[in-house]
C-alpha positions as CSV (number, residue, x, y, z in Angstrom):
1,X,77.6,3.7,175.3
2,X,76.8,0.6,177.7
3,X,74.2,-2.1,176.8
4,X,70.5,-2.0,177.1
5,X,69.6,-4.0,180.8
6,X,68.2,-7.5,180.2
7,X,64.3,-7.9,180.5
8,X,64.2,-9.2,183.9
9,X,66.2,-6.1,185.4
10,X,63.8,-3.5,183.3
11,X,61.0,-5.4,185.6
12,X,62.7,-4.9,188.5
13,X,62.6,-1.5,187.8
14,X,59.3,-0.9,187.6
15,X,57.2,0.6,190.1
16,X,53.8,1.0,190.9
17,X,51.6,3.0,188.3
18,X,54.5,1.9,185.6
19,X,54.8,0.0,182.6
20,X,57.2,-1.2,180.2
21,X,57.1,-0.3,176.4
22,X,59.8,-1.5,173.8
23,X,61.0,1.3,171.7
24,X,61.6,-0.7,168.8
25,X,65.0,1.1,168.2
26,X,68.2,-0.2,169.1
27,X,67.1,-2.8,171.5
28,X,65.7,0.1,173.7
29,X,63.2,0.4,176.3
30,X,61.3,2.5,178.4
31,X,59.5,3.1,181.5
32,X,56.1,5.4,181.5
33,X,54.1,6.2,184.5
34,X,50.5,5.7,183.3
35,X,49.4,8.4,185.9
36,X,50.7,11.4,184.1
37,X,51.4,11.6,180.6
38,X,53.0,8.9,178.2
39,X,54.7,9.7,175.1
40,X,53.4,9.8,171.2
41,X,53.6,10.2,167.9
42,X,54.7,14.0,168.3
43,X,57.8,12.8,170.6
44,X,58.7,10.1,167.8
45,X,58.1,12.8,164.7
46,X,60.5,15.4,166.6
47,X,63.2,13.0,167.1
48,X,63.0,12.1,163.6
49,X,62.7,15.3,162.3
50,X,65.6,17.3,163.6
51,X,68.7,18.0,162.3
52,X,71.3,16.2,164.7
53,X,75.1,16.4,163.4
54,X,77.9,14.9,164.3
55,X,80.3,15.8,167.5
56,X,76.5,18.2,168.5
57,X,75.8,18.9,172.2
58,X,72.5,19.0,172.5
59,X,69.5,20.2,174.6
60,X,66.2,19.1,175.2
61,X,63.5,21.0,176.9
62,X,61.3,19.7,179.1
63,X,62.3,15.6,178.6
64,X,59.2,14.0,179.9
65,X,59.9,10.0,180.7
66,X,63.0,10.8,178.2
67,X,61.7,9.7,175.4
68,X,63.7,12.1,172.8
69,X,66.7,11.1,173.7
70,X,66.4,7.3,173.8
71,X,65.9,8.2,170.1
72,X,68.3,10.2,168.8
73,X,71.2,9.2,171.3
74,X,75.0,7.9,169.7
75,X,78.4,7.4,170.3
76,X,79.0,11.0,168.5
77,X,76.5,13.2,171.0
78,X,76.4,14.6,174.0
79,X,72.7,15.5,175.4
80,X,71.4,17.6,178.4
81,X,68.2,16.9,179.3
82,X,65.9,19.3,181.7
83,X,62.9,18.5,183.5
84,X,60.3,20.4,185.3
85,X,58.6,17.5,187.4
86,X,61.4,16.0,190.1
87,X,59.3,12.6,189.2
88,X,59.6,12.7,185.8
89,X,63.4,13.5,185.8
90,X,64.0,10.4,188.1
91,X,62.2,8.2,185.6
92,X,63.9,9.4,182.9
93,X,67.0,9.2,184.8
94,X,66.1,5.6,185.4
95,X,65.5,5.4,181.4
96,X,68.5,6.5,180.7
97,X,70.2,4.2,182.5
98,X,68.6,0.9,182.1
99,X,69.1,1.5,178.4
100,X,73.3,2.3,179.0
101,X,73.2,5.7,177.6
102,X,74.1,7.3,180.8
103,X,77.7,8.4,179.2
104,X,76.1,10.5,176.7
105,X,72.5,11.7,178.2
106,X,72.7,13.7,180.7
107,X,68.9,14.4,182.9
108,X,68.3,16.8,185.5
109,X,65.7,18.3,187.0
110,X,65.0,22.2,186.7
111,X,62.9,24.7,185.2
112,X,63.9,25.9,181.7
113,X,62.4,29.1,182.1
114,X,65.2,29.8,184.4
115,X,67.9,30.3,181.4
116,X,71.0,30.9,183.9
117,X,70.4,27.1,184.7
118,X,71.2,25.9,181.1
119,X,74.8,26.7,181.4
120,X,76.7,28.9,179.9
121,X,74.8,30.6,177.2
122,X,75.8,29.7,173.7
123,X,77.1,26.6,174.1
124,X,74.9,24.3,172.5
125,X,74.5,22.9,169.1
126,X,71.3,22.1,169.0
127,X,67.7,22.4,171.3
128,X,64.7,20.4,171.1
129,X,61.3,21.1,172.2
130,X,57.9,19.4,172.4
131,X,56.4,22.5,174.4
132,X,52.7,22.6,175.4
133,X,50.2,23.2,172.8
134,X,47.4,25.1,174.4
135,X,47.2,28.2,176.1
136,X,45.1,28.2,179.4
137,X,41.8,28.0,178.4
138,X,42.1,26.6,175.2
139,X,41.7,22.4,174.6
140,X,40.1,20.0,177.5
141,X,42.1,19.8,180.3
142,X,43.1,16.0,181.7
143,X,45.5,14.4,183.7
144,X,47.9,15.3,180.7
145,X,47.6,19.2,181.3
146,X,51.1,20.1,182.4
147,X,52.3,18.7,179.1
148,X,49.4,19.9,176.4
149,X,48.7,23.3,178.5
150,X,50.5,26.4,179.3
151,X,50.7,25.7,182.8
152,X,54.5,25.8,183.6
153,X,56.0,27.0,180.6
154,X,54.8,29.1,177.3
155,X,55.7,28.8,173.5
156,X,57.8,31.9,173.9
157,X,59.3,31.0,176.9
158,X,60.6,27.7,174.9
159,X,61.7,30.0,172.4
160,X,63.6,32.2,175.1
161,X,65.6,29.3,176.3
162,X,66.2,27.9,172.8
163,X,67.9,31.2,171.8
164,X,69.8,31.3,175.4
165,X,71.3,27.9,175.0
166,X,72.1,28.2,171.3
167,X,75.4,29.1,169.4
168,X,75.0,31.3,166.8
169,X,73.9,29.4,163.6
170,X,72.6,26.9,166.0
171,X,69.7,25.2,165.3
172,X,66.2,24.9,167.5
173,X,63.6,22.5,166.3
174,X,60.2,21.8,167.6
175,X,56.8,19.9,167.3
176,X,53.7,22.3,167.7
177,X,50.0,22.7,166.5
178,X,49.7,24.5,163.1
179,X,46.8,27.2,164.6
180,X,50.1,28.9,166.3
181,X,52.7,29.1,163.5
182,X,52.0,32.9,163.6
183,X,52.7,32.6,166.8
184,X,55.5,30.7,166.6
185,X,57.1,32.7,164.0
186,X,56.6,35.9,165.9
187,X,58.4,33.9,169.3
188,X,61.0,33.1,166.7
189,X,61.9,36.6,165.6
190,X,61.8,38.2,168.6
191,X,64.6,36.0,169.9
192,X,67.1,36.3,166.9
193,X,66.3,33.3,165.0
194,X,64.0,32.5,161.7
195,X,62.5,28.9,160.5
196,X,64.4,27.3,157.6
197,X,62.8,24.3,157.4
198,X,58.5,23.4,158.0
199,X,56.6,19.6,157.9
200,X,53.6,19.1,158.4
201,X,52.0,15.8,160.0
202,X,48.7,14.6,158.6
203,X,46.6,11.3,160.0
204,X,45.5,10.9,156.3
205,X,45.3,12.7,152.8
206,X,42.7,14.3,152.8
207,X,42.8,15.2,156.4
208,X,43.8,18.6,158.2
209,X,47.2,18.6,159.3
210,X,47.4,17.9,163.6
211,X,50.9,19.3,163.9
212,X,54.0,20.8,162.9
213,X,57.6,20.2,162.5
214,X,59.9,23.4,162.5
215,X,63.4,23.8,162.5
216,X,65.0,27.4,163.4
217,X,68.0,28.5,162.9
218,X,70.0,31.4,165.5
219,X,71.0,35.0,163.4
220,X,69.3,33.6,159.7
221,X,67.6,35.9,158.0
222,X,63.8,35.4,157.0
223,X,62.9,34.4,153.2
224,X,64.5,30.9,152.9
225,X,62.0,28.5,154.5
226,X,61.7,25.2,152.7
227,X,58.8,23.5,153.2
228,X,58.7,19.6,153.1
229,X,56.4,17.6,151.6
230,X,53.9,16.2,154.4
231,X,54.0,13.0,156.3
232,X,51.0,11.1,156.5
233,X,49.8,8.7,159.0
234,X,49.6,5.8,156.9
235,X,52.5,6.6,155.1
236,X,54.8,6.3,158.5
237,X,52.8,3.5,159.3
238,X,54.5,1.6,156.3
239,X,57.6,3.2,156.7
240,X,57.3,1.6,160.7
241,X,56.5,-1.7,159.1
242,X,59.0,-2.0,156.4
């Protein structure tokens, strides 16, 4: 990997609409257009979450700004990135980049849906997913609605791909909302994989969980889910501050 660009050529970078937001990981950076959608704690809890080993070629779905793999990139990975919105994919391209990961990250833009654009089917490792929470209809709809709404791409089209660019015994892992885990594990099933590991994400104690972390695994067999003990807010707060 190359080094992160100094300050001054991250603000030459920008453009209008843009700003600059340190990582806080690695020295990294990155860019986010404030006139679609920024990333958050769901992005950060994913990236954390999944099971990334060694020598893994990895996918994410739908990359956003790029945030995922700023996160989780190393010497020891390779990771494809795909993109719906030709804007977004530049900007992560840019990301990418600016922070010298572009010999390990790989962005481009596409539509995931399409499955015979992924490559080769089988020959990744590993697939990440932050897919849109809400079906049409559901949830308020805001300048962020590509990314929280069904719009472009469904839960069991992410699931589709997953299984598509997945090995066999390769694993898919994903951040959702918990009123969907049944359908979630049904969009699991019917594309050959079953969840071996659940964790939910709480703001606080004694508050209602606001999303889910699963991790599926291609051709295991149902009845061996482990289910983590919770993060809280305030917990990864401290963690963060440690």
């Amino acid at each position: 990997m190359g080094s992160v660009a100094s300050l001054a050529a991250w603000q030459a970078a920008l453009r209008d609409s843009e700003r600059l937001d340190d990582l806080q990981y690695a020295g990294r950076r990155i860019i986010q257009n404030t006139e679609t959608t920024c990333f958050s704690l769901d992005a950060v809890l994913l990236a954390r979450f999944a099971c990334i080993k060694r020598g893994d070629h990895v996918l994410e779905l739908g990359t956003g700004a790029g945030v995922i793999p700023l996160l989780i990139a190393r010497d020891d990975l390779t990771i494809d990135a795909v993109e719906i919105d030709p804007v977004m994919a530049e900007l992560a391209m840019r990301n990418v980049r600016l922070n010298g990961l572009a010999d390990c990250v790989r962005v481009r833009t596409g539509d995931f849906r399409a499955t015979e654009g992924l490559g080769k089917r089988g020959s990744f490792d590993c697939v990440l997913s932050n897919p849109p929470w809400y079906p049409l209809g559901q949830g308020k709809i805001g300048r962020a609605a590509r990314a929280h709404h069904e719009i472009t791409a469904t839960l069991a089209d992410a699931a589709a791909a997953a299984r598509h660019a997945l090995r066999f015994g390769g694993r898919f892992a994903l951040v959702h909302v918990p009123a969907r885990l049944d359908e979630l594990f049904f969009a699991l099933k019917e594309n050959g994989m079953a969840a071996r590991r659940l964790q939910f994400f709480a703001p606080r104690m004694d508050a209602a969980p606001r999303f889910v972390l699963v991790e599926a695994v291609v051709g295991a067999s149902v009845g061996a889910l482990t289910v983590l003990p919770p993060l809280l807010g305030d917990a990864a707060q401290a963690e963060k501050e440690a």
